[in-house]
N, CA, C and O atoms as a printed pandas DataFrame, in Angstrom:
     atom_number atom_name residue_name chain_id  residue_number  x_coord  y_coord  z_coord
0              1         N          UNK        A               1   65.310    0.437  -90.775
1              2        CA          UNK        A               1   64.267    0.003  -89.886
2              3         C          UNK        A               1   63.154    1.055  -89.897
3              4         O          UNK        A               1   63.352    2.237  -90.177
4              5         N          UNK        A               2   62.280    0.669  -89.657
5              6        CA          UNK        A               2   60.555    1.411  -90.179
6              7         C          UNK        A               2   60.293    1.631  -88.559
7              8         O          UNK        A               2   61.004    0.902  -87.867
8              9         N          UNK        A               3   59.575    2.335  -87.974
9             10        CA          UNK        A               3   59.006    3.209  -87.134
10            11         C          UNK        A               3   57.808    1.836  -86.531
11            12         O          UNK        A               3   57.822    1.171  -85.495
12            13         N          UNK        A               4   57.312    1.837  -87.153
13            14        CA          UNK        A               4   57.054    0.694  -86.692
14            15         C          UNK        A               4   57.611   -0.990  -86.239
15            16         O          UNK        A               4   57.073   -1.827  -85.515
16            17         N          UNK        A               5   58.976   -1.027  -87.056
17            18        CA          UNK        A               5   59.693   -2.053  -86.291
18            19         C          UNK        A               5   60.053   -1.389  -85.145
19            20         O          UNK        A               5   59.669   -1.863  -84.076
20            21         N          UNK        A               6   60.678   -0.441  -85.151
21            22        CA          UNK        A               6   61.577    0.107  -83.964
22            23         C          UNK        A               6   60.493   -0.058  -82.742
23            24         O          UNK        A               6   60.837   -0.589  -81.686
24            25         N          UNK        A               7   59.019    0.484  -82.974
25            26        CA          UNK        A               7   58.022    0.981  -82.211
26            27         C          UNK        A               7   57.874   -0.710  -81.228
27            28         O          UNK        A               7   57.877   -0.786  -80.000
28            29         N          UNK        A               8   57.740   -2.052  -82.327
29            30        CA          UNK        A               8   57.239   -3.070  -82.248
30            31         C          UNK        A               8   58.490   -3.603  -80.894
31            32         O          UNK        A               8   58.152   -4.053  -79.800
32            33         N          UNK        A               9   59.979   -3.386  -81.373
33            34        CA          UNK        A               9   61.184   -3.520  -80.922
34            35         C          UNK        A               9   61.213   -2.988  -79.264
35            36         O          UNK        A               9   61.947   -3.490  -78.413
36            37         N          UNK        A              10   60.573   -2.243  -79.099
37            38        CA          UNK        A              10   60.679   -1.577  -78.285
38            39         C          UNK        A              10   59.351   -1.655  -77.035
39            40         O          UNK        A              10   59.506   -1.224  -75.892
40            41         N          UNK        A              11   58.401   -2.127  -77.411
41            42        CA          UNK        A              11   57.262   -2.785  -76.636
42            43         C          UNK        A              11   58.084   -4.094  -75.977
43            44         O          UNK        A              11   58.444   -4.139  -74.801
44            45         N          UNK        A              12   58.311   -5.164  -76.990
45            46        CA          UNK        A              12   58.935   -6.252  -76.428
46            47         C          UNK        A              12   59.909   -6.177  -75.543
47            48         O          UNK        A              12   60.045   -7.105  -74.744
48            49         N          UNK        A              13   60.641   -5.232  -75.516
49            50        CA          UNK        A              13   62.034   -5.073  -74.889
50            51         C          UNK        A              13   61.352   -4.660  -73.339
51            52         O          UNK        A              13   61.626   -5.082  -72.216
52            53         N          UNK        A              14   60.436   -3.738  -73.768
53            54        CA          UNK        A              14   59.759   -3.254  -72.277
54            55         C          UNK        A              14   58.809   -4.235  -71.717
55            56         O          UNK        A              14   58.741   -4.077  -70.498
56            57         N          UNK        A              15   58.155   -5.052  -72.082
57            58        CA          UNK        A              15   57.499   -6.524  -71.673
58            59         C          UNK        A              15   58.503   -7.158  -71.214
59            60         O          UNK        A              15   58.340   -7.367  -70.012
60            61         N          UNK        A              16   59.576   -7.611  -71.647
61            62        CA          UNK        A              16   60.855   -8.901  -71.326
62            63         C          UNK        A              16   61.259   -8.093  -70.229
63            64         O          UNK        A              16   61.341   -8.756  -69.195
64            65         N          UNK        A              17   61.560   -6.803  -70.086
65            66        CA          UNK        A              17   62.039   -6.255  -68.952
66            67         C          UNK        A              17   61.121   -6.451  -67.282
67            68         O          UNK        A              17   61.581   -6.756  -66.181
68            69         N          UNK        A              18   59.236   -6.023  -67.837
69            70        CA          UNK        A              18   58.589   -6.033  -67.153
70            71         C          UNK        A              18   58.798   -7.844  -66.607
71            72         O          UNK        A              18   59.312   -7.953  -65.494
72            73         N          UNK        A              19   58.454   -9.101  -67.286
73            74        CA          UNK        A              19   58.402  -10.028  -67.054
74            75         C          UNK        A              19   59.822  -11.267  -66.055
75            76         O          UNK        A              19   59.771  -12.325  -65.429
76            77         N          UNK        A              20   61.066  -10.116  -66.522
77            78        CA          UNK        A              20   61.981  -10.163  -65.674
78            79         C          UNK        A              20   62.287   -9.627  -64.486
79            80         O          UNK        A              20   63.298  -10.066  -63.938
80            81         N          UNK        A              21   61.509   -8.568  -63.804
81            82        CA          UNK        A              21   61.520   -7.888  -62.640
82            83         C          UNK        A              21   60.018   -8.333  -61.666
83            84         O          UNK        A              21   59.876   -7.994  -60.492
84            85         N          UNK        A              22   59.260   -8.937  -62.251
85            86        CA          UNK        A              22   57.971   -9.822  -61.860
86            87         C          UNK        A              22   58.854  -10.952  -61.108
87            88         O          UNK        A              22   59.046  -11.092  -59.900
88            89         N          UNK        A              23   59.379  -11.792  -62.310
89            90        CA          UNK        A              23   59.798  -13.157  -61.749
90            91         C          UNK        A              23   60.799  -12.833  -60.271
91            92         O          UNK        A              23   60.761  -13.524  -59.253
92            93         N          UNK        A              24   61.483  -11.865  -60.437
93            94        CA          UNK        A              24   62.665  -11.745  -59.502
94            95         C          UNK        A              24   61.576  -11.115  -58.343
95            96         O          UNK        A              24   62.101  -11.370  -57.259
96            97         N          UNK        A              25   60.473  -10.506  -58.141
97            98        CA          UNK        A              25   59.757   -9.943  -56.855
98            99         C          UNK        A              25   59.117  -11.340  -56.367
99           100         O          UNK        A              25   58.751  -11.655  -55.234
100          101         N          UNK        A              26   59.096  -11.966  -57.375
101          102        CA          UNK        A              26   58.139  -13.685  -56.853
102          103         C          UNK        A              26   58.862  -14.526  -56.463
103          104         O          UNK        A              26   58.226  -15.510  -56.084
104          105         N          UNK        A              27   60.654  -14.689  -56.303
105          106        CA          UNK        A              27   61.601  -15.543  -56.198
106          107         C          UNK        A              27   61.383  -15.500  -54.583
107          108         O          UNK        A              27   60.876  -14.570  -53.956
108          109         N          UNK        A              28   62.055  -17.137  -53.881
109          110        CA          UNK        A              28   62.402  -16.454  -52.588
110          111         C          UNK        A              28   63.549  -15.704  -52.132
111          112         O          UNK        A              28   64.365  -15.136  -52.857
112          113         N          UNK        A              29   63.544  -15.747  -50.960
113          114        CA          UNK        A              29   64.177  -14.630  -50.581
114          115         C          UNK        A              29   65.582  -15.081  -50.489
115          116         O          UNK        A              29   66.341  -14.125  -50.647
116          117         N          UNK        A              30   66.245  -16.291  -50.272
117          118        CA          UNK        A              30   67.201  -17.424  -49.929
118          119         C          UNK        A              30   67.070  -18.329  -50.022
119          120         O          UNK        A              30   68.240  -18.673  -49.857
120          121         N          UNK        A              31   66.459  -19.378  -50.206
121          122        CA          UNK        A              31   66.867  -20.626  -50.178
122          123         C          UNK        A              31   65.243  -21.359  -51.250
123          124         O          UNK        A              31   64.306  -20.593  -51.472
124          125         N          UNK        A              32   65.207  -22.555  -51.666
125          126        CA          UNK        A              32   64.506  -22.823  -52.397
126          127         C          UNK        A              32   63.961  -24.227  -51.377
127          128         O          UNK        A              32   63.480  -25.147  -52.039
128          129         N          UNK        A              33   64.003  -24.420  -49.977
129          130        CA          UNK        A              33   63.697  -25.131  -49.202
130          131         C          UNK        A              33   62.657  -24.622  -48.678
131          132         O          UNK        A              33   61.805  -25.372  -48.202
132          133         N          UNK        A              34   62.502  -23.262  -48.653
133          134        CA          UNK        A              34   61.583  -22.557  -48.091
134          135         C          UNK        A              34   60.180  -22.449  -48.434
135          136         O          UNK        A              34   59.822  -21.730  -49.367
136          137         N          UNK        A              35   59.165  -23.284  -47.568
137          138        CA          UNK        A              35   57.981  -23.443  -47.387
138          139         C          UNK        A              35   57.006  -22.127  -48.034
139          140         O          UNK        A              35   57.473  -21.177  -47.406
140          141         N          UNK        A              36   56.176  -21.690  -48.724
141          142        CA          UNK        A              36   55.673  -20.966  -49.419
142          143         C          UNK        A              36   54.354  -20.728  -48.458
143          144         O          UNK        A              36   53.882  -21.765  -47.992
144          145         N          UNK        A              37   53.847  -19.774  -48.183
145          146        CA          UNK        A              37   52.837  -19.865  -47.220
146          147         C          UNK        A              37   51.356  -19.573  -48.156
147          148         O          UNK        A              37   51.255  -18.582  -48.880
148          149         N          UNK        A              38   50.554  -20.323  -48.045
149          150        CA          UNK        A              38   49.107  -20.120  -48.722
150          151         C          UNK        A              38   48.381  -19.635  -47.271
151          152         O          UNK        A              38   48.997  -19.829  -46.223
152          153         N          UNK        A              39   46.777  -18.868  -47.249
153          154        CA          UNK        A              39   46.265  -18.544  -46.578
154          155         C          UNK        A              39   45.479  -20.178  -46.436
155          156         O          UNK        A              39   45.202  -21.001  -47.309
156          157         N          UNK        A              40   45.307  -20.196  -45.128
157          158        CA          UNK        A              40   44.559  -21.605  -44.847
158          159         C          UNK        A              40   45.588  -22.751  -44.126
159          160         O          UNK        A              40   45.190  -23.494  -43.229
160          161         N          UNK        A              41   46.801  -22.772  -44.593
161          162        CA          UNK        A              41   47.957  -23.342  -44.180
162          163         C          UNK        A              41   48.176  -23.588  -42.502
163          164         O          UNK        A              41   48.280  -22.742  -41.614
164          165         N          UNK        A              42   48.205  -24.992  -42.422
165          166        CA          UNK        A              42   48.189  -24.695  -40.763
166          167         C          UNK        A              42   49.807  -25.080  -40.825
167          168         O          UNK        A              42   50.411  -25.730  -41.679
168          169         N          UNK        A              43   50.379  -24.320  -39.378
169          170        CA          UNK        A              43   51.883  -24.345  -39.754
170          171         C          UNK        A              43   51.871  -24.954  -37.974
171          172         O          UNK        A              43   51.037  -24.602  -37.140
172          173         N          UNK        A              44   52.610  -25.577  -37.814
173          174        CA          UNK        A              44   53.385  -26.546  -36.494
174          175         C          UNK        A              44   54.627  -25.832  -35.949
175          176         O          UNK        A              44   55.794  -26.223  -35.936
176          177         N          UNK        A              45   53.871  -24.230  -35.323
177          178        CA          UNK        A              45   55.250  -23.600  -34.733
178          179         C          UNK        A              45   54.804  -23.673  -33.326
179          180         O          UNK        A              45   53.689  -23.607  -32.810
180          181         N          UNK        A              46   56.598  -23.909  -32.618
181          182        CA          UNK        A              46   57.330  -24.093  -31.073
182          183         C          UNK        A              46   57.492  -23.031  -31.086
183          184         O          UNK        A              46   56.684  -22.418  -30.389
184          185         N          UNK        A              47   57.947  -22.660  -31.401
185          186        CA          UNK        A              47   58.885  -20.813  -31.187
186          187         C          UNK        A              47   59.626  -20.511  -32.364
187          188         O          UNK        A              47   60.374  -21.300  -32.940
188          189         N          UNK        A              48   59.402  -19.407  -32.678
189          190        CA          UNK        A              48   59.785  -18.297  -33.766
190          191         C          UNK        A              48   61.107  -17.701  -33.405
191          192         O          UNK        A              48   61.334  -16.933  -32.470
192          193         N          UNK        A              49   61.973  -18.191  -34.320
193          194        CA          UNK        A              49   63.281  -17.755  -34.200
194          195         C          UNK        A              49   63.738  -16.385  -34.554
195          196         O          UNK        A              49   64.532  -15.715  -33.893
196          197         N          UNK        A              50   62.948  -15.912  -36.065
197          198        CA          UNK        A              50   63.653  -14.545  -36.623
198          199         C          UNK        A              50   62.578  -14.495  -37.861
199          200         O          UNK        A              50   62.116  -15.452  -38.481
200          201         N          UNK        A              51   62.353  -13.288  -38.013
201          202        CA          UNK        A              51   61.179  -13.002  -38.782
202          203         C          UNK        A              51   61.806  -11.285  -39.648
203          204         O          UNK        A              51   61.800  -10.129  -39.223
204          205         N          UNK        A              52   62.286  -11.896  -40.997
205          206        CA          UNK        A              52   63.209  -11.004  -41.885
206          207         C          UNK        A              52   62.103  -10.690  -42.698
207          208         O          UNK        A              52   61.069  -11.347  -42.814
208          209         N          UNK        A              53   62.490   -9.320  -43.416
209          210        CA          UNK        A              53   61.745   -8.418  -44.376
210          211         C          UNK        A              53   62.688   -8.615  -45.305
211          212         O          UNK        A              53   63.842   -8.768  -44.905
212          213         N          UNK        A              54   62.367   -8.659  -46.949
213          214        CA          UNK        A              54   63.325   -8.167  -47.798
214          215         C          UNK        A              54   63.792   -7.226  -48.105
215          216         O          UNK        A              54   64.692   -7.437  -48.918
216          217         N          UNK        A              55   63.617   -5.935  -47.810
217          218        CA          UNK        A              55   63.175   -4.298  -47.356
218          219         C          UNK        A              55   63.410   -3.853  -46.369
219          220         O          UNK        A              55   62.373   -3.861  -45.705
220          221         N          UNK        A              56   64.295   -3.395  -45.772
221          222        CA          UNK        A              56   64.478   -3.165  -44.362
222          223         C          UNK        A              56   63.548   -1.722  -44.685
223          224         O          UNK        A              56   62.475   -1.754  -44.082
224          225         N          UNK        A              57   63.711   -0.746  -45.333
225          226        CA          UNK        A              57   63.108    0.513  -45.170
226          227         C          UNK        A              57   61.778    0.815  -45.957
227          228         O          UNK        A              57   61.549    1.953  -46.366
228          229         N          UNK        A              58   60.912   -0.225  -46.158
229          230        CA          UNK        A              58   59.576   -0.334  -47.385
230          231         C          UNK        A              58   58.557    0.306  -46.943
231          232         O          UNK        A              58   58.379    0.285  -45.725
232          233         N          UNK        A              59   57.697    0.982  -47.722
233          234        CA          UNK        A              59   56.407    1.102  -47.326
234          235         C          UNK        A              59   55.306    0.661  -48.480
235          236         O          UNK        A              59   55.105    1.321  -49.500
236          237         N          UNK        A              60   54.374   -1.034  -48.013
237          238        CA          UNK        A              60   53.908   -1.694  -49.247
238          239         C          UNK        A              60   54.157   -3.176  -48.604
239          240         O          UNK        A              60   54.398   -3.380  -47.414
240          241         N          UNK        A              61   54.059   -4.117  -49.571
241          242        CA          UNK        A              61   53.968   -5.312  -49.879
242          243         C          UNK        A              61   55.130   -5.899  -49.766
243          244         O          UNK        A              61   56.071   -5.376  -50.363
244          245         N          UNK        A              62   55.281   -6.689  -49.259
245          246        CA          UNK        A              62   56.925   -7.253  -49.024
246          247         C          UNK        A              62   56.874   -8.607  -49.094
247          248         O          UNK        A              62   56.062   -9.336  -48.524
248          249         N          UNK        A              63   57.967   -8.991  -49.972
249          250        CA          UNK        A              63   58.020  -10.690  -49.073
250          251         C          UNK        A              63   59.025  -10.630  -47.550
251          252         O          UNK        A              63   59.950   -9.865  -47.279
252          253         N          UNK        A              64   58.464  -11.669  -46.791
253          254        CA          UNK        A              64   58.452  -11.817  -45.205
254          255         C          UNK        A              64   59.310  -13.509  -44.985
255          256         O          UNK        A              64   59.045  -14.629  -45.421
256          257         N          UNK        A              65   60.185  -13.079  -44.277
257          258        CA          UNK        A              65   60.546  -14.984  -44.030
258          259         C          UNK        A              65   60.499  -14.976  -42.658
259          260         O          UNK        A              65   60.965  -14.042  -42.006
260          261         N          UNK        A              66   59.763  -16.332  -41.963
261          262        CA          UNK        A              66   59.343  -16.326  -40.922
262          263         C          UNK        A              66   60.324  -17.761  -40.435
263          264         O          UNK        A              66   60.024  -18.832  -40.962
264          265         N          UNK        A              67   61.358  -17.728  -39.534
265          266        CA          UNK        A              67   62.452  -19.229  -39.076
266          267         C          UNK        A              67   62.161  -19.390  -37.775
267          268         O          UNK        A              67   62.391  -18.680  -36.796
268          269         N          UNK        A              68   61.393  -20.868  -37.960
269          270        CA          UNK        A              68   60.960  -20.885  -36.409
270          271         C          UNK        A              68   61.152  -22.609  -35.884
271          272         O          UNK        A              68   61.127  -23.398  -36.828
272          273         N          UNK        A              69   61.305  -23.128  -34.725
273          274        CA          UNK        A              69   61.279  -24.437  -34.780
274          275         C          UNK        A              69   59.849  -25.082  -34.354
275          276         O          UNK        A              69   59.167  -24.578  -33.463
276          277         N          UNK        A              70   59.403  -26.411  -35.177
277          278        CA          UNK        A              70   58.442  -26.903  -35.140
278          279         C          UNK        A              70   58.441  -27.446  -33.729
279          280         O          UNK        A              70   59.266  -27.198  -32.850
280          281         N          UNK        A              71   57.004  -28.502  -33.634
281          282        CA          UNK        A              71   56.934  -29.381  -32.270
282          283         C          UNK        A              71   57.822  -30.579  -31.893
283          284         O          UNK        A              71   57.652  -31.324  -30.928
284          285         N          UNK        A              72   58.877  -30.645  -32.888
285          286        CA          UNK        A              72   59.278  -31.780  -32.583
286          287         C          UNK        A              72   61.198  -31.016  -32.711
287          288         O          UNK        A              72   62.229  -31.653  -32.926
288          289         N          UNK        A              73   61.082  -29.917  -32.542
289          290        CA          UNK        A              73   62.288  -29.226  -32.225
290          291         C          UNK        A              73   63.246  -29.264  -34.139
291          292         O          UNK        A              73   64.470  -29.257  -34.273
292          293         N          UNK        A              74   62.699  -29.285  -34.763
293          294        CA          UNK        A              74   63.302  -29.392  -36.336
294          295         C          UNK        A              74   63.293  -27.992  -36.468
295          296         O          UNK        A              74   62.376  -27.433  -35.867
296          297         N          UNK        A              75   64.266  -27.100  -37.253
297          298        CA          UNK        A              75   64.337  -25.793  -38.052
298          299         C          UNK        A              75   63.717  -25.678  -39.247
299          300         O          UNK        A              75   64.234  -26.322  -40.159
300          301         N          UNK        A              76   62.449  -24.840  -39.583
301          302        CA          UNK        A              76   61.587  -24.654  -40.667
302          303         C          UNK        A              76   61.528  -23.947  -40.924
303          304         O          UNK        A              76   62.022  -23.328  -39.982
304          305         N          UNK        A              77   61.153  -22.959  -41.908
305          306        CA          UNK        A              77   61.026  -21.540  -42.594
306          307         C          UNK        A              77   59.947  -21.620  -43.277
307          308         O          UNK        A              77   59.802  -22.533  -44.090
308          309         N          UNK        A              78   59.015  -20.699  -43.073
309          310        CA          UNK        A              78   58.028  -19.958  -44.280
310          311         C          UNK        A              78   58.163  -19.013  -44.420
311          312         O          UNK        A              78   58.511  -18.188  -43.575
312          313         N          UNK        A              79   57.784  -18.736  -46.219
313          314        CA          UNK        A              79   57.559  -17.145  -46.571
314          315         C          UNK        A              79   56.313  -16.822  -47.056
315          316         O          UNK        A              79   55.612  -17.621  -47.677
316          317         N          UNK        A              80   55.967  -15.561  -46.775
317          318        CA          UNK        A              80   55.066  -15.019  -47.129
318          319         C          UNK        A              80   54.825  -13.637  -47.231
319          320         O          UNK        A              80   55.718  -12.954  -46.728
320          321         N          UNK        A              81   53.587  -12.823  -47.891
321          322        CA          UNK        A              81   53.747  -11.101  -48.220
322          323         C          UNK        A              81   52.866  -11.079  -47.402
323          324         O          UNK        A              81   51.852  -11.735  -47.162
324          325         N          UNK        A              82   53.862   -9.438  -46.614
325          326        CA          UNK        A              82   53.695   -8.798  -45.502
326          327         C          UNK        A              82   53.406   -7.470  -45.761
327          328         O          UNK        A              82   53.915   -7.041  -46.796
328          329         N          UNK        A              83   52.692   -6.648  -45.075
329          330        CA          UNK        A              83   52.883   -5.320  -45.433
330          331         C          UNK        A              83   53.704   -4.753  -44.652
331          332         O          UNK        A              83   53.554   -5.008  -43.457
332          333         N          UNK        A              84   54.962   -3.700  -45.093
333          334        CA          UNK        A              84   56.265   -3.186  -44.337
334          335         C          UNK        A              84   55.248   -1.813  -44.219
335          336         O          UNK        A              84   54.280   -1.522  -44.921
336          337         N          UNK        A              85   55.875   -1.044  -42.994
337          338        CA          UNK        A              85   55.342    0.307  -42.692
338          339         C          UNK        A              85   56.176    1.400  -42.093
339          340         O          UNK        A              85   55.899    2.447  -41.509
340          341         N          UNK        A              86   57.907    0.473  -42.624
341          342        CA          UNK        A              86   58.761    1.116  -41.732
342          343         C          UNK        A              86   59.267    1.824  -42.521
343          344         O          UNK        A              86   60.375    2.120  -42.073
344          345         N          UNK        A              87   58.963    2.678  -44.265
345          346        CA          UNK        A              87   59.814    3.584  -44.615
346          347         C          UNK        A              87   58.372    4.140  -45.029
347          348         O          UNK        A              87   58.362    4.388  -46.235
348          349         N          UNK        A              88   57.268    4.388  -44.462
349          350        CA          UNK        A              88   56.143    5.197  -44.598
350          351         C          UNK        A              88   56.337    6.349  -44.179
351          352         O          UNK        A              88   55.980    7.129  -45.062
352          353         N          UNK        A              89   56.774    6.966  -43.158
353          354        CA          UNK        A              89   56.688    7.750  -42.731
354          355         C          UNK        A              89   58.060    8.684  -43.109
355          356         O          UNK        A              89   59.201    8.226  -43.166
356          357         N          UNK        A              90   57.627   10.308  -43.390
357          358        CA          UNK        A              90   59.013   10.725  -43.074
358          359         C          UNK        A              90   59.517   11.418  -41.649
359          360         O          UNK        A              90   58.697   12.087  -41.019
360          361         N          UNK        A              91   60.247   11.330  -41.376
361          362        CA          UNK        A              91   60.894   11.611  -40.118
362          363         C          UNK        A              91   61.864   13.058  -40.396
363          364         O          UNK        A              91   62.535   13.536  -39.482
């Protein structure tokens, strides 16, 4: 193998890697029922049940799942990116 296959071998491997750790930060967080939140989105919340980070200790960009029941008392979920600020600091 030539220096340049290896070189060529070795870009790709680090792209397929990059393009596999992309897809998995863009997945949701649990369930594939879960409402995707766009900015503009009007959402039909009663009360907010529980509002999870994927990150308990992040400081940055997070995906956010928000479980709350609508007006007509149904269980709904959206997700969306949040900024975490709870492993910013050191203590």
């Amino acid at each position: 193998m030539t220096i340049k296959n290896l070189a060529s071998a070795a870009l790709f491997a680090v792209l397929g890697l990059g393009a596999v750790a992309a897809q998995a930060s863009s997945t949701s967080m649990n369930d594939a029922s879960v409402m995707q939140y766009r900015y503009g989105d009007h959402l039909d919340i009663q009360k907010v049940l529980s509002v999870k980070n994927d990150q308990h200790h992040a400081c940055g960009v997070v995906n956010t799942r928000m479980d709350y029941l609508d007006s007509q008392g149904k269980p709904q979920s959206v997700e969306y990116r949040s900024y975490a600020t709870s492993g910013c600091h050191d203590n």
